[in-house]
N, C-alpha and C positions, 0 to 999 in steps of 0.2 A: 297435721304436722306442718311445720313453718319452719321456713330454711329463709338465710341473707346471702347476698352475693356482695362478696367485698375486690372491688377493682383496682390495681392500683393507678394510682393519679399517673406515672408513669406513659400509660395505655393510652393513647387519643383515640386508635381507633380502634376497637373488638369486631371480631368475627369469629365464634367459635365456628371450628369446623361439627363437632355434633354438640348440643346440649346435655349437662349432666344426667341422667337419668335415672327416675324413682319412679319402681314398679309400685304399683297400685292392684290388689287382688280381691276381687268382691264375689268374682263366680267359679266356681269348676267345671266347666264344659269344654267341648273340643276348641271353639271361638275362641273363648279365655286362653286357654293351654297353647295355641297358636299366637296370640298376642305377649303373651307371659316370655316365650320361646323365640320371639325377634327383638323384644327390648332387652333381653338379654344380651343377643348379641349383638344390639347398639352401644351398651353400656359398656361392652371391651372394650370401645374405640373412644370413649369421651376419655379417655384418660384419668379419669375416676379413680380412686384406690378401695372403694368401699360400692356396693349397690344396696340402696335401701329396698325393704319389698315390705310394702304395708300393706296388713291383711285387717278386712274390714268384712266378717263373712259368715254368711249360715251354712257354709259347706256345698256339696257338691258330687260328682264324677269320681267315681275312685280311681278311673284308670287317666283323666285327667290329670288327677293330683298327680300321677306315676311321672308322667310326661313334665309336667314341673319342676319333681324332683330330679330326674333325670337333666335337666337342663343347669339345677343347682350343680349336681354331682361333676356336672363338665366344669363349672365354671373356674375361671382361672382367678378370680379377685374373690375376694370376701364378702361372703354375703348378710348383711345385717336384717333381720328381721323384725316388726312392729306394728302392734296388735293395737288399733283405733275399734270400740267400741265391741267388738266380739270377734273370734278365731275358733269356731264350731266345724268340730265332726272334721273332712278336710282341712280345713282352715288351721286348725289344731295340733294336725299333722306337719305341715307346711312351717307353723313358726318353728320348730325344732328345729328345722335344720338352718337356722340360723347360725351364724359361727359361734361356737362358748364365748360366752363374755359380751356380744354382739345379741343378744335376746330381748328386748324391749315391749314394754305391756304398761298400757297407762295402769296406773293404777285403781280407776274406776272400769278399766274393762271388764270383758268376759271370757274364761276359754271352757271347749267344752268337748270331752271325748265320749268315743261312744265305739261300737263297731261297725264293722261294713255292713249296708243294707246290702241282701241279691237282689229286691226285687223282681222276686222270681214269679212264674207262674206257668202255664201248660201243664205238660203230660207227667207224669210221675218220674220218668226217669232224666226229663229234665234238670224238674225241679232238684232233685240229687246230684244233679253234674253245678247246678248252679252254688246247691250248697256248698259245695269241695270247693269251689272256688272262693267262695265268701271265705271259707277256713282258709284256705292257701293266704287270701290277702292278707285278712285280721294277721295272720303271723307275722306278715311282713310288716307290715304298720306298725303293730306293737313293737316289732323288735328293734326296727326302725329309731325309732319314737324316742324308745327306751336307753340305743346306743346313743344319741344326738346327746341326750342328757346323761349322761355316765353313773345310768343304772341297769341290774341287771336283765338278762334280754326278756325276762316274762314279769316284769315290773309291773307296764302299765297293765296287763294283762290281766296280772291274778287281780289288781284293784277293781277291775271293771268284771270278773267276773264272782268278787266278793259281792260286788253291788245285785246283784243278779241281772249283770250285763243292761241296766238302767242306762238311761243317757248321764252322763258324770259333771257335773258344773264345776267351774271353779273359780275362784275370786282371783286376782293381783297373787294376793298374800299366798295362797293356796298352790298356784303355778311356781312359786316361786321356791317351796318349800318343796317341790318335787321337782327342783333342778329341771323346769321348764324355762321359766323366765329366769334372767340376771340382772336386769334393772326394773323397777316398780316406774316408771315415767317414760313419756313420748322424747326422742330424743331433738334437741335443735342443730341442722344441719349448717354447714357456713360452707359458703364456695367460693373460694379464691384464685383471682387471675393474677398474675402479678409476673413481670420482668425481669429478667432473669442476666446479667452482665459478667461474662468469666473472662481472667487475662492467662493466654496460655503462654 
């Protein structure tokens, strides 16, 4: 993605106090989900009206992604979401909660859902507590997912388990037709400093 910054001639000297900020998301781990979680709340202070968060990703963390989310759900500005070359499994997740209308997906990308791995293993009743929980998330996710895009709450759900719960690909076109995406193209940002003169 490619942004201008337009100064006005007015300006001799610039010093922003924070620079505009454009999250960038490639991993879901704790690392990520702590980085993700302080540009955040840098990005209150540039005086921004909009934060981009470009997801370029094979997924990740589910309880990561949580932590993500939760950092959207606080947030007091709009957040614009845009999908560079894939938005898999997490990733997936994560563009929804873009603001409506604020959804963006080159049109040669990829998006791709699937349900939560447990990654489980041990003792038998482990593994049964691990499952419950893989159930508890998939609900949340789906339903998630599902409200972001203003359809109903077992939407993407019953789709993925029409599939026999397969990993689910989807093209530009595809996302877009399930009220995931709202623009087919990467968007061009523009950053303007400019002088501001009132007579009271």
């Amino acid at each position: 993605m490619h942004y201008t910054t337009k100064i006005s001639p007015l300006v001799r000297e610039l010093e922003l106090k924070h620079n505009p900020m454009i999250i960038r998301v490639n991993k879901f781990d704790e690392d990520s989900a702590k980085e993700f979680s302080a540009k955040m709340a840098l990005a209150h202070n540039t005086g921004q009206k909009v934060i981009p968060v470009v997801i370029d990703s094979y997924g990740g963390q589910v309880y990561s992604l949580m932590s993500m989310i939760s950092n959207i759900k606080a947030a007091e500005i709009p957040i614009a979401t845009i999908i560079e070359g894939k938005a898999m499994s997490c990733g997936a997740i994560l563009f929804s909660f873009g603001e409506d209308g604020m959804r963006y997906m080159d049109k040669d990308a990829t998006l791709m859902i699937h349900d939560v791995s447990s990654m489980s293993y041990g003792k038998n009743e482990e593994v049964q507590v691990s499952a419950a929980e893989t159930k508890r998330l998939n609900d949340i996710v789906y339903q998630m997912m599902a409200r972001n895009c203003g359809q109903p709450d077992d939407y993407f759900k019953k789709i993925v388990h029409d599939k026999a719960h397969a990993d689910w690909f989807l093209d530009s076109g595809e996302a877009k037709k399930h009220k995931l995406a709202n623009h087919l193209r990467v968007p061009k940002l523009e950053i303007s400093v400019d002088v501001s003169i009132e007579m009271k």
